[in-house]
C-alpha positions in Angstrom: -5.9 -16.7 24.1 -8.5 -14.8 21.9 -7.9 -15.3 18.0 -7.0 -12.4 15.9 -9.1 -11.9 13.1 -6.6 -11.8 10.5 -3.5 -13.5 12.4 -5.3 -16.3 13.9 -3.4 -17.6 17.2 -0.7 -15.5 16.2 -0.5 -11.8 18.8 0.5 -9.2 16.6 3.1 -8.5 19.0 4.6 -11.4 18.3 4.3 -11.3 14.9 6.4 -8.0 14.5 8.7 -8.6 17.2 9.7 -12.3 15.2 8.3 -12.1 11.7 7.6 -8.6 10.8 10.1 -8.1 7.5 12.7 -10.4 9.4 11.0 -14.1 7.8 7.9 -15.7 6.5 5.0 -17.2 8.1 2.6 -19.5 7.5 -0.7 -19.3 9.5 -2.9 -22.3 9.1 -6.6 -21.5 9.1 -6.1 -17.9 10.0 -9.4 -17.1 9.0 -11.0 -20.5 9.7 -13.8 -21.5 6.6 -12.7 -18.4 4.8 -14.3 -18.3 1.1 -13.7 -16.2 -1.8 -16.5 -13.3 -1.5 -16.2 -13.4 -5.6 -16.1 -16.2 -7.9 -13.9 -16.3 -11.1 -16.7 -15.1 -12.9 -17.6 -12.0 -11.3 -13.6 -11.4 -11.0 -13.6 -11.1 -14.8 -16.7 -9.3 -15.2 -14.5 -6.9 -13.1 -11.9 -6.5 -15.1 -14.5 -5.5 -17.9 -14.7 -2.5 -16.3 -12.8 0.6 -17.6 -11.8 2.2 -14.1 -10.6 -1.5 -12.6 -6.7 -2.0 -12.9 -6.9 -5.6 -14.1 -3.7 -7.7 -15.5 -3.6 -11.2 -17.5 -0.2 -13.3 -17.1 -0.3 -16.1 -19.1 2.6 -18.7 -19.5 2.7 -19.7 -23.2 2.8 -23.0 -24.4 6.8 -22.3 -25.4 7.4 -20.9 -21.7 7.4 -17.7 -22.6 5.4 -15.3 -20.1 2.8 -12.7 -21.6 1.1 -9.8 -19.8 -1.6 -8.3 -21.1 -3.4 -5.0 -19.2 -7.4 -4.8 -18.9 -10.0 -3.2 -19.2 -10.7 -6.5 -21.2 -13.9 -8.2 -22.7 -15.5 -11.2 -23.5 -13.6 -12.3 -26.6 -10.4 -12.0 -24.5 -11.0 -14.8 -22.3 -12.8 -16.6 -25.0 -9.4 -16.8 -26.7 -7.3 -17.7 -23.7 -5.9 -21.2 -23.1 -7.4 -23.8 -20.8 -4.8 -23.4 -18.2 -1.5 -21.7 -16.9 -3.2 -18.3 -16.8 -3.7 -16.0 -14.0 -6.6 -12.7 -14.0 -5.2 -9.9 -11.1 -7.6 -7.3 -10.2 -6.1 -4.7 -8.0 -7.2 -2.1 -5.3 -10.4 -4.7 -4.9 -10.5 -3.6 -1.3 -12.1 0.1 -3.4 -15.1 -1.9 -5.0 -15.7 -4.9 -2.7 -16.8 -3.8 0.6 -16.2 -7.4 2.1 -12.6 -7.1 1.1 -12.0 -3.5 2.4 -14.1 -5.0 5.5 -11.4 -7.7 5.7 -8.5 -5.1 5.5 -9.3 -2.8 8.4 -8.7 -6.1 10.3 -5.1 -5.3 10.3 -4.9 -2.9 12.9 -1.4 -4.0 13.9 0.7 -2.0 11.2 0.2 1.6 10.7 -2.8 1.9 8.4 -0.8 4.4 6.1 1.5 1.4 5.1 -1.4 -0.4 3.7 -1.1 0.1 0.0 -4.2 -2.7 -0.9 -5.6 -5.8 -2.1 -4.9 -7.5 -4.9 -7.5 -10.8 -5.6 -5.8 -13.5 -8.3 -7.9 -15.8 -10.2 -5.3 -18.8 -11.5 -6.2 -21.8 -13.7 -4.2 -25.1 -13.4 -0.2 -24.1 -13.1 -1.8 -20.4 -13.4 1.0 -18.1 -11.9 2.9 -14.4 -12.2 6.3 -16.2 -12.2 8.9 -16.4 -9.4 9.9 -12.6 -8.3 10.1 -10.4 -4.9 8.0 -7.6 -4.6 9.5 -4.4 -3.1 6.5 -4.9 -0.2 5.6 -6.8 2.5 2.1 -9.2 1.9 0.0 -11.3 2.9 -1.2 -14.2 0.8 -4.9 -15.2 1.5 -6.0 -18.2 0.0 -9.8 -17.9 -1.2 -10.7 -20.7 -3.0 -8.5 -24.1 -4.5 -5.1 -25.3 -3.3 -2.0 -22.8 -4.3 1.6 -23.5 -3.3 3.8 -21.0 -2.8 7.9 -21.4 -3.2 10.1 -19.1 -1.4 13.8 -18.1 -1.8 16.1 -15.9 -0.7 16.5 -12.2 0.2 16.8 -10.0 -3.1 18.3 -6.8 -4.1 18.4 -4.9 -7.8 21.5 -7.1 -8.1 19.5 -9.9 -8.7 19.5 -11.4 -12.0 16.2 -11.2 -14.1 15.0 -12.6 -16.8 14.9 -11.2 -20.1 11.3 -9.8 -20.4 10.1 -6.4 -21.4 7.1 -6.1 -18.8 7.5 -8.7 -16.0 10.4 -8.6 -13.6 11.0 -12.6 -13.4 13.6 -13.9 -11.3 16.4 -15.9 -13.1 17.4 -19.1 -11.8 15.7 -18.7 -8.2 16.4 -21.5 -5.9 14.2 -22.5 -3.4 14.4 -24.0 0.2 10.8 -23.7 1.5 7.9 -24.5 0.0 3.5 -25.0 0.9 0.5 -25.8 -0.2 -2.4 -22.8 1.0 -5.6 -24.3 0.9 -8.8 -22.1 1.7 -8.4 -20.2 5.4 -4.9 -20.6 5.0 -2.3 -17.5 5.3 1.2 -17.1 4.4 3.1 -13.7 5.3 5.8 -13.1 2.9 8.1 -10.1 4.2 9.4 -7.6 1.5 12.0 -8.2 -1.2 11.7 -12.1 -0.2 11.7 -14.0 -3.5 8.5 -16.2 -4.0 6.6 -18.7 -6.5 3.4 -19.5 -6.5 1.3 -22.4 -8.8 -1.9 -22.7 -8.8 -3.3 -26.4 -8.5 -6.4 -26.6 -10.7 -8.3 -23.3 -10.3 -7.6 -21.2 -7.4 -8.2 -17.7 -5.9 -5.9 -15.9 -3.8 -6.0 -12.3 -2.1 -2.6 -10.7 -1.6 -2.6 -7.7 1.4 0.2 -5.6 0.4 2.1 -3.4 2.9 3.6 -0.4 0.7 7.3 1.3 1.5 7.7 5.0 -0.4 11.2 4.4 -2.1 13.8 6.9 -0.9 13.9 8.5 -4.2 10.4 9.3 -3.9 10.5 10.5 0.0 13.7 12.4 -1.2 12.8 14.3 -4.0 9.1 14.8 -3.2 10.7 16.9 0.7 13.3 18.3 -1.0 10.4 20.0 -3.8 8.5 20.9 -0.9 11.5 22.4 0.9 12.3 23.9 -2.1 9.3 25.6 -2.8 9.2 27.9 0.4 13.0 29.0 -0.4 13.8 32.5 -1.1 15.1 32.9 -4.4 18.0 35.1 -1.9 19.1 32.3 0.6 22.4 31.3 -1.3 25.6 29.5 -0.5 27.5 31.7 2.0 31.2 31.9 2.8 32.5 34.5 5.0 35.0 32.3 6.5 37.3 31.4 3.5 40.5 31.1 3.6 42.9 31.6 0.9 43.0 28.7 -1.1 46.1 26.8 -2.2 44.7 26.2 -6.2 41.7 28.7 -7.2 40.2 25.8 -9.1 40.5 23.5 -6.2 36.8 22.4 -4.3 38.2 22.6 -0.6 37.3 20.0 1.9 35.9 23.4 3.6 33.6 24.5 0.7 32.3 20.8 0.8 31.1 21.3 4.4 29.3 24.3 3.6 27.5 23.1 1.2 26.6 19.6 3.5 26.1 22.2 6.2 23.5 24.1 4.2 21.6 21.0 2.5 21.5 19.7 6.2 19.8 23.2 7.9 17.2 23.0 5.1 15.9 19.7 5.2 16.1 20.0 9.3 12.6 21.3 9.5 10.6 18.5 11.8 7.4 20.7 11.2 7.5 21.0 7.7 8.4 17.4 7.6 5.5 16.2 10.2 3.0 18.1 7.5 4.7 17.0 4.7 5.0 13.6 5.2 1.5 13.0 6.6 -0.1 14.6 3.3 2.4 12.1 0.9 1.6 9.1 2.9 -2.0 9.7 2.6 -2.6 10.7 -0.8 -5.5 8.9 -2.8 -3.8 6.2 -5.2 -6.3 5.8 -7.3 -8.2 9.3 -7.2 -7.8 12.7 -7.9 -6.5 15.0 -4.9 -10.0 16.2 -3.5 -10.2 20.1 -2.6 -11.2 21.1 1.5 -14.1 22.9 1.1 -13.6 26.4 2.9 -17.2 26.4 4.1 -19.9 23.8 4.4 -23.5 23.5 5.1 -23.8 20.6 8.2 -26.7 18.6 8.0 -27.4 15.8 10.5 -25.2 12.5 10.1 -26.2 9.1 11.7 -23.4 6.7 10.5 -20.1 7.5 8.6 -17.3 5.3 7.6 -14.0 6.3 5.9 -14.4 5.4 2.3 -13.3 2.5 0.1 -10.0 3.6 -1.2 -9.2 6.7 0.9 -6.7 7.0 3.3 -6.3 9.2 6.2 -3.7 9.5 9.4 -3.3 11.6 12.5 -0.4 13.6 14.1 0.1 15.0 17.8 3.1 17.4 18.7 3.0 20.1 21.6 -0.6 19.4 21.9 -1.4 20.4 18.1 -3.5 17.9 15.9 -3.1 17.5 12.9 -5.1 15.8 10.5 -4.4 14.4 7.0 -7.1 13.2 4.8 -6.7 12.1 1.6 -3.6 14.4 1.1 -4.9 17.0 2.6 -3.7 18.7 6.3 -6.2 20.0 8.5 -5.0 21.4 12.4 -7.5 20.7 14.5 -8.7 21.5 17.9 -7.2 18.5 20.5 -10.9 17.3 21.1 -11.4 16.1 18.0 -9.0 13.1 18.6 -11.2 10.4 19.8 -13.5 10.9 16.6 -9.8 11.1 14.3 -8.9 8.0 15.9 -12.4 6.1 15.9 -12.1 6.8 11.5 -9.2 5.7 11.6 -10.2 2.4 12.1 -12.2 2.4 9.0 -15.5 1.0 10.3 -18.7 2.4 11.2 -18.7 5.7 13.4 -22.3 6.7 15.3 -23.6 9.7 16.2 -24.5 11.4 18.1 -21.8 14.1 16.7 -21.5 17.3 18.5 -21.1 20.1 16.1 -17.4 21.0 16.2 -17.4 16.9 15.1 -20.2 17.5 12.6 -18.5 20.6 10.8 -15.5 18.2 10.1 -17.2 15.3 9.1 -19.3 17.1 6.5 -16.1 18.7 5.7 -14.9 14.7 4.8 -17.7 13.9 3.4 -17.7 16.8 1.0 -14.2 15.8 0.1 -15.7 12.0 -0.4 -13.0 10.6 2.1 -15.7 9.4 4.1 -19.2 7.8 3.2 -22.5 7.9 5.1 -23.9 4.6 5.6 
């Protein structure tokens, strides 16, 4: 059987079929003589760096936890302890092309669900604490020996401990437990509880697999359904009947109104568009603008850009396109070149010039880079 490159002798199929959100897995020597592509060093020379989301956990001396947030500098590690730290740079997959290189590996979950990398840089007994995340991940181990303790299923009636910043598990037990040692893999599914400890200094890339909270899927369709209302569609009621209290709420008047929240959100086109734009929104940039009009010039090699997201959706033979937030319809033959940047890796020309108008479109837009 032909080794995955980021699931070793694992098939995807099998993973989602056994593992996918349902229990961990630990792949031995997934990516066999797998090395960090950064050292500690240039991980905090990183988080230096004013537009690089960087985090310090440090477990204090009195077993207190502290977070700090970066952009740090030179003094701040000079005053940090000799061990029991941990350095978290995150979206590294945006400024190290080996990493976002590594990522467009997974081609076996829908690459709108990949939220990104995080890489960890932990001292001896470095660690975040024992907590679940609210997303699936996978735990890449880059450098040094890390073991990783896992728990239960969790829920927000969890208990936590009592700290300001970091949600901490209280009293987590644990009934499984390894030691990751470079190459080494473990899939942790979401809202599983975990621990992990450095053993003297380690780095670790975590993969994370991002699910948009119903509040947020909720309230951002109902704003969008909202907005193309007319201020004259109201709550109707021809059919009343003569009510047996005037200040009672009917079990009728109740199923109007369910009956009119239920015909406005049943809108699979608005949705389709809706939801492709959300899921595809930059994270870390501002929403780009589609230019209406754009000079092409010839384009040898493109490549969707560190960072940027883009997705693709087919109904009664109409294509549309979402990039970076953004929905473009498109003419059906553009799919094999919507699919092909999908991927994320390099795309050749030749480019015919219906294919050239919306690349320089992407490129404009900076969702895509030429190489």
């Amino acid at each position: 059987m032909t080794r995955h490159p980021f699931l070793g002798d694992i098939s995807p199929a099998t993973f989602l079929n056994e593992y996918w959100q349902k229990k961990p897995l630990l792949l031995k020597q997934a990516i066999p003589d797998f090395s960090s592509f950064l050292n500690g060093d240039e991980l905090a020379g990183l988080s230096l760096e004013e537009e690089i989301e960087s985090r310090l956990v440090i477990r204090e001396a009195n077993g207190e936890w502290a977070l700090q947030k970066g952009p740090f500098n030179e003094e701040s590690f000079a005053e940090l302890p000799k061990d029991h730290w941990s350095l978290l740079i995150q979206g590294a997959d945006q400024w190290i092309d080996e990493v976002n290189a590594l990522m467009r590996e997974i081609d076996f979950i829908p690459s709108w669900r990949i939220d990104d990398v995080m890489i960890s840089y932990a001292t001896d007994g470095g660690s975040v604490g024992p907590h679940y995340d609210n997303y699936d991940v996978f735990l890449l181990q880059a450098e040094g020996q890390r073991t990783w303790k896992l728990g239960h299923f969790c829920d927000h009636t969890d208990e936590l401990q009592s700290h300001p910043q970091l949600k901490l598990l209280s009293n987590m037990v644990f009934d499984q437990e390894y030691i990751l040692e470079p190459g080494d893999m473990l899939y942790v599914p979401t809202r599983l509880a975990h621990h992990g400890v450095s053993q003297g200094n380690s780095i670790s890339y975590s993969f994370g697999f991002r699910a948009p909270a119903t509040t947020d899927i909720l309230g951002r369709f109902c704003d969008e359904i909202s907005s193309h209302l007319h201020p004259e569609d109201r709550y109707y009621d021809a059919d009343i009947q003569l009510p047996s209290h005037p200040a009672e709420i009917d079990a009728e008047a109740l199923n109007r109104v369910r009956e009119l929240i239920q015909q406005s959100l049943d809108q699979p086109e608005t949705l389709r568009r809706w939801f492709g734009s959300f899921v595809t929104e930059p994270k870390h940039d501002e929403m780009p603008e589609l230019p209406e009009d754009v000079d092409m010039t010839p384009l040898d090699t493109v490549q969707l850009s560190p960072g940027h997201r883009i997705a693709y959706c087919i109904n009664e033979n109409e294509l549309q396109f979402f990039a970076d937030g953004i929905c473009l319809k498109l003419d059906n033959a553009l799919l094999p070149l919507c699919k092909k940047l999908g991927y994320g890796k390099p795309v050749h020309s030749p480019f015919p010039p219906p294919e050239l108008e919306l690349l320089t479109k992407l490129l404009t837009m900076g969702t895509i880079e030429e190489l």
